[in-house]
N, C-alpha and C positions, 0 to 999 in steps of 0.2 A: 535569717535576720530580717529577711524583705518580704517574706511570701505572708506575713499576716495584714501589712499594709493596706493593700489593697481593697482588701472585706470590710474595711473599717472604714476610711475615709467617705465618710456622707456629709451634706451640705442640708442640715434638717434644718428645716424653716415650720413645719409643720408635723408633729405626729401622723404616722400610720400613713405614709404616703404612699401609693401603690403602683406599682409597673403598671405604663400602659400601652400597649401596642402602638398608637398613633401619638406623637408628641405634641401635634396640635393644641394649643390651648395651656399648655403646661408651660410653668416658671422656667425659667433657666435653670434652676436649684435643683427642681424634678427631673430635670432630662439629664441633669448632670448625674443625679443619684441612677438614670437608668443606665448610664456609662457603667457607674458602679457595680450595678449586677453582669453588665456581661463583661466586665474585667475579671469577676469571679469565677465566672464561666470563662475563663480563659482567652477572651474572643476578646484581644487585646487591640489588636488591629482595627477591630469595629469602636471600641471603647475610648479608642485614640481620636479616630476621625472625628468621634462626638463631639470629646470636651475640648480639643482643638477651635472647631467652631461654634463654644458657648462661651470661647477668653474673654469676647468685647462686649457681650452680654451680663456676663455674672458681678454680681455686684462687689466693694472692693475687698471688706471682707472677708468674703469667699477664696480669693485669689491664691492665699499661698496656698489651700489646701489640692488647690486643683491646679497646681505646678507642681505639686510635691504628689499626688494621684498620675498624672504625665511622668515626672520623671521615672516613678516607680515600673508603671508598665512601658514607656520604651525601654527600660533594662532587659524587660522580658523578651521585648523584641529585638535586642540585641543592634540595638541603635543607640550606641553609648554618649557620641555629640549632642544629640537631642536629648539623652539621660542625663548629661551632663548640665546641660542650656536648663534646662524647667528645675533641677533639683538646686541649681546656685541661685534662680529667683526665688524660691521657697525659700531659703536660709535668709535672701536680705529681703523677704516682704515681711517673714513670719519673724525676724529677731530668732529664731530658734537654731542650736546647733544639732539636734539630732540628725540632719542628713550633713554632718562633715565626716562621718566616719564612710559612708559611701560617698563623699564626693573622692574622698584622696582614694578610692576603691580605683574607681574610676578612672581618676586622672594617671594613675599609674596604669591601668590597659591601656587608656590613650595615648600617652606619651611613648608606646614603644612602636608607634605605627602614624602616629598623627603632627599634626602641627597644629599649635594653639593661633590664630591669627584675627587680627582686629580689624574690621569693616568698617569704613568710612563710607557716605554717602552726600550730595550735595546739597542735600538738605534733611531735619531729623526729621519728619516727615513721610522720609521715604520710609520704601517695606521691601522686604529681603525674601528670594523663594530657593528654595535648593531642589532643582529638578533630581528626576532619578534618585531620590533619598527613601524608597520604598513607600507602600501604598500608606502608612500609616503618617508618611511626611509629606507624603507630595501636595503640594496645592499648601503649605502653611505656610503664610506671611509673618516674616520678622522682625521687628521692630529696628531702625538701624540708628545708630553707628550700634555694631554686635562683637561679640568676642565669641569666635569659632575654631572648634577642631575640624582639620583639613588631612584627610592624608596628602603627602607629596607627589606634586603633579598639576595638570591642569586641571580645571572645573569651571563650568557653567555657571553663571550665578546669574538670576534675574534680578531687577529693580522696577520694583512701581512706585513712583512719584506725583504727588499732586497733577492734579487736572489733567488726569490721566495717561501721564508719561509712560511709556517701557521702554525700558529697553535690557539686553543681555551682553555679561562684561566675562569674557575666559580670561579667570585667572590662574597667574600660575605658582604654586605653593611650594618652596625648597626649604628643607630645614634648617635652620640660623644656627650660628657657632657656637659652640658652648658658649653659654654667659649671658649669650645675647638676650634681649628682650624681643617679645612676641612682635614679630613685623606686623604691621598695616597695607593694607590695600584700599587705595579709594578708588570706589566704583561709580566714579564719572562716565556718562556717555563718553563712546568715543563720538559722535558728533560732535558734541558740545567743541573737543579743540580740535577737530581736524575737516571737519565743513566747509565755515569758514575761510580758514587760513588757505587752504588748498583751492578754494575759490577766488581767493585772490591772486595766488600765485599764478593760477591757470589764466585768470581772466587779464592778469597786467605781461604775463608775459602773450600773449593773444597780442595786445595793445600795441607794446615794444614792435611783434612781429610787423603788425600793420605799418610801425613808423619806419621800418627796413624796407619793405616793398615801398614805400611813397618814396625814400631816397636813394633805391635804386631808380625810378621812374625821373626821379627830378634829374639825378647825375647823368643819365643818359639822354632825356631832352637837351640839357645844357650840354653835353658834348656835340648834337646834333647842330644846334644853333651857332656854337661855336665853327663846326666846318663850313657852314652855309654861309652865313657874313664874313668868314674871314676869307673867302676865293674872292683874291681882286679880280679874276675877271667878270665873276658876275653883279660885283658891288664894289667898282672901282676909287670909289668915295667912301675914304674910311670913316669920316666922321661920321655920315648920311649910314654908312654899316654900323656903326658903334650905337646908333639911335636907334634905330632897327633892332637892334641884339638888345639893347637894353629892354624895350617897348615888348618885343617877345619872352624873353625873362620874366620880366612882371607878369604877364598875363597868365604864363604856362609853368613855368619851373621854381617861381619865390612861395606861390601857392602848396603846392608840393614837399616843397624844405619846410614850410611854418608847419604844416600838416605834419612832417615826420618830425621835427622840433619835439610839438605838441604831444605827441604819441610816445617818444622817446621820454619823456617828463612825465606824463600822467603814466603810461605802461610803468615805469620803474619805480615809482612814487609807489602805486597799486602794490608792486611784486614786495616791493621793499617792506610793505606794512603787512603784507601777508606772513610773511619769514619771519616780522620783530614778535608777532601776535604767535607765532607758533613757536618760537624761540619764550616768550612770556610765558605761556600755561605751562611750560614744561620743565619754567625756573624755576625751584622752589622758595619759599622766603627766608632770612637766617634768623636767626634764633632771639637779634633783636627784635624782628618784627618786622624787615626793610624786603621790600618784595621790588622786586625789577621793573622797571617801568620804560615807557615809550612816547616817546611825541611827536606826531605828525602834524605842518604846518602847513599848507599846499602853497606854492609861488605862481602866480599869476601874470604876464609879459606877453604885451600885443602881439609880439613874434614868438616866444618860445612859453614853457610851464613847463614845473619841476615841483619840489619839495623839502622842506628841510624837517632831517628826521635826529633824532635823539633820541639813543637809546643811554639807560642810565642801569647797572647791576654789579 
């Protein structure tokens, strides 16, 4: 049904165009018809890589015939996801139903081994790579949000994002219950929610700790100062002790308490907005559209600081 496909699909823009060794200097249209001879030669693999990297080249056109040339030979190569991917954009570029009798081909080998799943991305911008997908896929970027066959299990997935973002998201694919509809995955950095957050929680509980050692150091100066003015023998003058103790308080141990105050208000403040910000990314919103929110207010007091926090979900 599919092996005459292939011989036929050319992208003529010009009579009598001619194979040329070196692609230098030739149209997209020509390098793409030189795909076409070595598809016929069988050399699918090589005729993949080509029109792969002539997509963002060929004019538009062109397009469905050269998703519908793709799909045809990764059949060949028995890369049915990627067969699957280029022959569903040919049906909705070209208006044409001739490849639905191979898409349900398809989607029935697929579905007795795969899983259909929907990619999300954080921005449409990004591009999608599927490492290890054979020498005729590897290195092709995707256009994202995608709709993919997965077999079940984990998988590697790269993202490139404007101004030069990477990064790599293992996800992991289980098949849905009867009925269900195709799950989503969005392939958010994990940086993006756990950097942050976890640098606050590190750095305010740090803080917190700082304000424990100042008020073990204060509580135990003031136990000190208390044995030493309170022996009548050597400060027989309570009140003359009681000024003395005050006098040294202030200087060594009230310093110490505002410091651990301080530390015990901003360290928790910190922890506190780390935890709401990681508890946030990981709310989802409901289906009126009301997404969980957070307010941090910081309190300010010549002796102490703190915060007032409101979370709302």
């Amino acid at each position: 049904m599919t092996r005459g496909y292939l011989a036929v699909i050319l992208l003529v823009t010009a009579p009598g165009i001619a194979m040329a060794e070196e692609r230098k200097g030739l149209t997209p249209e020509e390098q793409f018809n030189q795909g076409v001879d070595l598809a016929a030669q069988k050399k699918y693999d090589e005729a993949v890589s080509l029109w792969t990297g002539l997509l963002d080249q060929l004019p538009e056109q062109f397009l469905p015939n050269a998703h519908q040339a793709l799909g045809l030979a990764y059949m060949r190569l028995a890369l049915f996801p990627e067969a699957w991917h280029h022959l569903t954009l040919y049906g909705k570029l070209s208006g044409r139903d001739d490849s639905a009798v191979m898409l349900v081909d398809l989607e029935t080998k697929l579905e007795t081994g795969h899983v259909l799943v929907n990619l999300t991305c954080p921005s449409d911008t990004a591009r999608i790579e599927f490492p290890g997908v054979g020498a005729a896929g590897r290195g092709r970027l995707y256009p994202c949000p995608l709709t993919w066959w997965f077999t079940p299990g984990q998988h590697t997935v790269k993202v490139r994002a404007a101004g030069g973002m990477k990064w790599s998201r293992v996800v992991k694919v289980e098949r849905p219950v009867d009925g269900a509809s195709a799950p989503s995955i969005a392939l958010k950095p994990e940086s993006e929610s756990q950097v942050l957050e976890w640098s606050l929680i590190g750095g305010g509980a740090a803080v917190a700790a700082v304000g424990v050692v100042l008020g073990v150091l204060a509580e135990s100066r003031n136990n000190d100062l208390h044995e030493r003015y309170k022996d009548p023998t050597a400060y027989p003058d309570g009140d003359a002790a009681k000024g003395l103790y005050d006098s040294a308080y202030d200087d060594e141990v009230r310093p110490k308490r505002i410091s651990s105050y301080v530390c015990y208000g901003v360290g928790g403040a910190v922890l506190a907005t780390g935890i709401a910000l990681m508890f946030l990314h990981s709310a989802p919103s409901d289906q009126a559209g009301f997404s969980p929110s957070f307010t941090f207010v910081p309190i300010v007091h010549p002796d102490t600081a703190g915060a007032f926090l409101q979370f709302t979900f």
